[in-house]
N, C-alpha and C positions, 0 to 999 in steps of 0.2 A: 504494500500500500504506500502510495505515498506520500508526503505532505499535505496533497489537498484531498486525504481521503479516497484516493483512485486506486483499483485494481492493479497488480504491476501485471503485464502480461507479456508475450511473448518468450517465455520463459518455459520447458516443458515439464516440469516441476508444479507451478504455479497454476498453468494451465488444465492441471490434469482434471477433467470433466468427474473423475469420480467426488471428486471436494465438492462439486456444485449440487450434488443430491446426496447428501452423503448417509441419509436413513432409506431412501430407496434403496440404494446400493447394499445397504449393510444389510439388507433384512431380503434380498432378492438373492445374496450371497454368502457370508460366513455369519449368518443373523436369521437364515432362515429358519430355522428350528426353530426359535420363537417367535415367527412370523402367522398371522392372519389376513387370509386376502378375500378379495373378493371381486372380480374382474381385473380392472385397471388400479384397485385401490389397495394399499397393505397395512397392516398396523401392527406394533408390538404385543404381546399377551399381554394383560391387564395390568399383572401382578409381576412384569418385566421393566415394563414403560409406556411412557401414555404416546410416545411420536407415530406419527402415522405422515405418509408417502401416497401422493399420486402419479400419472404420467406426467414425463415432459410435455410440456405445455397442452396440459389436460383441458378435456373436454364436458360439456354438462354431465355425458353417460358417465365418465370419470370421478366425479364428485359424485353425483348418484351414488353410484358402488362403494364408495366409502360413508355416506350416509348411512345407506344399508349395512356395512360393515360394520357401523358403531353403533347405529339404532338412534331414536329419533329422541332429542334435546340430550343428544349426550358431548362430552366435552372430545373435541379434535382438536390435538397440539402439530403443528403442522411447521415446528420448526424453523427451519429457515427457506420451509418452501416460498421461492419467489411470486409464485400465481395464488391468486385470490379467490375464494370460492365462489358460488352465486350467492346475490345480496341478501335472501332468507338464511342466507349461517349468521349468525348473530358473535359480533366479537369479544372475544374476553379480554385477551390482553394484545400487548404491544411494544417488543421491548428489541431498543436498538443495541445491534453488538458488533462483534468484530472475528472474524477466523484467522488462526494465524497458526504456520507450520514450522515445523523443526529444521531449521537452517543445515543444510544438507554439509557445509565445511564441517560444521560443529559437531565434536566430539561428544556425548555425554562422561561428565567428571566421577570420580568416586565420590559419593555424597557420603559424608560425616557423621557418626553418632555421637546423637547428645547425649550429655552424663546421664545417665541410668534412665533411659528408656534404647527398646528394641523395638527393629523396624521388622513387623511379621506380615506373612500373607491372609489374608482375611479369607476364611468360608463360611460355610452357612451357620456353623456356630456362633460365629459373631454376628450376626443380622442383628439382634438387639442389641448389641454394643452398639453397630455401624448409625442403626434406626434411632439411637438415643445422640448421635453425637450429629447426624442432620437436623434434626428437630431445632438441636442448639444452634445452629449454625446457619442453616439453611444455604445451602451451596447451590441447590438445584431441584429439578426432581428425582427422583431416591423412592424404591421401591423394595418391596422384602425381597424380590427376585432378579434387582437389577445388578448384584455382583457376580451372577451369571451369565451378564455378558463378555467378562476378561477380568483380566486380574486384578484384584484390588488391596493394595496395601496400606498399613494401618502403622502407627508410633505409638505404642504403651509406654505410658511412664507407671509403675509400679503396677503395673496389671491394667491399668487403666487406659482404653482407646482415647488420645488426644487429638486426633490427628491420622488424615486419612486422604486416599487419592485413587483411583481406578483408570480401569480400560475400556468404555462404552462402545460410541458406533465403530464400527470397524469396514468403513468401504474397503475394494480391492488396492494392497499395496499399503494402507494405513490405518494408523488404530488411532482415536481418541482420546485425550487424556481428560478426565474428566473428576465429580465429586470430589474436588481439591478441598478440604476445609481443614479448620483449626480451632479449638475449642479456645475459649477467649482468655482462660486463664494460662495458656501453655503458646500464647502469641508469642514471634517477637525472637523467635528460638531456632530458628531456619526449621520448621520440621516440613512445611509446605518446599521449602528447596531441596530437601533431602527426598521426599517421594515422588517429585516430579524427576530430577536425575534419576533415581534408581525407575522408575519407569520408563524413559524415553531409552534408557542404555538396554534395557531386555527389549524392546519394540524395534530397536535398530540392532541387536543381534539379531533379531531375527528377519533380518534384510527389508526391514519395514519402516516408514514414516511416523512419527510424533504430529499429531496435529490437536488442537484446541480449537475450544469458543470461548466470549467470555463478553460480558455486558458494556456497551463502551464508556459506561458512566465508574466503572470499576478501574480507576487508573493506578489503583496500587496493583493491581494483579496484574495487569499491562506490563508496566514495568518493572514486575519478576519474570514475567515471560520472557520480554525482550531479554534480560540480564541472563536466563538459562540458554538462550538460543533457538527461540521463537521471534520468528518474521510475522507479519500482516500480510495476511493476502489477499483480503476482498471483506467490503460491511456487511454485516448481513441482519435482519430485521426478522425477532422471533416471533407467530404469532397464535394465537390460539384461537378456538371458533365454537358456539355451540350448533349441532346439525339442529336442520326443523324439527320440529315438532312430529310435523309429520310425514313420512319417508314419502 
């Protein structure tokens, strides 16, 4: 991105079309096991994530099918889908952000432990840990079954989850990094730059890209992005919808 907010392009990194849909892609591809469709439309299990996916520049039959998929006054998160649905979806919200990827020069560093906490892989044991430390924080949307879609790692200090980070949508070639939080009494401690390194360094062992989202009113998180060796690549505008009433 740059200065005035513009797209960098020409770039084949940058350009890579899978970033521009990147819950389609994820749930047409290494996401379909928890996929729900129905014609032209797809959406996450319930109890994985609420985003939901049309076609490239979809059509009325398109949004129908995802009506139908969700059922009538139910909530459609639609991401950073670019197209608008028809004017009977009614909106909820409306929140401007920014996508930004892992700087292909850049190495991920050895990230540091702090004095007496260990940086552990999170499973489905911890869901009520993970579930109590969203609450507090509130990083995003967070479901009992959303650390089922890639790894999520956690900072205990004395048994206690502070501090936590995961793997979300995952288009082809890239995975997400995502639910970045930090409980407010254990700020301040790098423990957010310690699970962003140790995550983007397994994503690029494994011959894959680091990419993010992040709200563009968030300018401290911005600027730990940039500082780990995340680039901007394009705004992108999150929004949510309720379907008609009636299908």
């Amino acid at each position: 991105m740059t200065k005035d907010n513009e797209p960098v392009l020409g770039h084949p990194v940058l350009d890579d079309p899978a970033l521009d849909d990147p819950v389609g892609r994820s749930l047409g591809g290494r996401h379909a096991a928890f996929a729900r469709r129905a014609g032209g439309a797809a959406t996450y299990l319930p109890d994985v994530a609420t985003f939901s996916a049309v076609a490239t520049d979809p059509d009325a039959q398109d949004w129908a099918d995802l009506a139908r998929l969700l059922g009538p006054g139910a909530f459609a998160d639609m991401f950073s889908c670019p197209s608008l649905p028809p004017p009977d979806w009614q909106p909820v919200f409306t929140l401007e952000g920014r996508q930004m990827i892992w700087n292909g020069d850049a190495r991920p560093g050895r990230p540091e432990s702090a004095p007496g906490t260990d940086l552990v892989e999170l499973a489905a044991d911890s869901v009520p840990d993970v579930l109590d430390l969203v609450a507090r924080t509130e990083p995003g949307p967070f479901w009992p079954r959303t650390h089922e879609l890639g790894t999520y790692l956690g900072v205990r200090s004395d048994g206690v989850l502070v501090a936590m980070a995961g793997e979300r949508l995952r288009p082809p070639g890239w995975t997400e990094i995502s639910a970045v939080c930090t409980a407010p009494d254990a700020r301040g401690k790098g423990h957010a730059s310690r699970l962003i390194t140790a995550l983007a360094a397994r994503i690029v062992a494994r011959g894959e890209r680091p990419f993010l989202h992040v709200a563009e009113a968030n300018t401290a998180a911005i600027s730990l992005y940039e500082r780990l060796g995340f680039t901007s690549r394009r705004p992108v505008t999150f929004r949510g919808f309720t379907t008609p009433d009636i299908p």
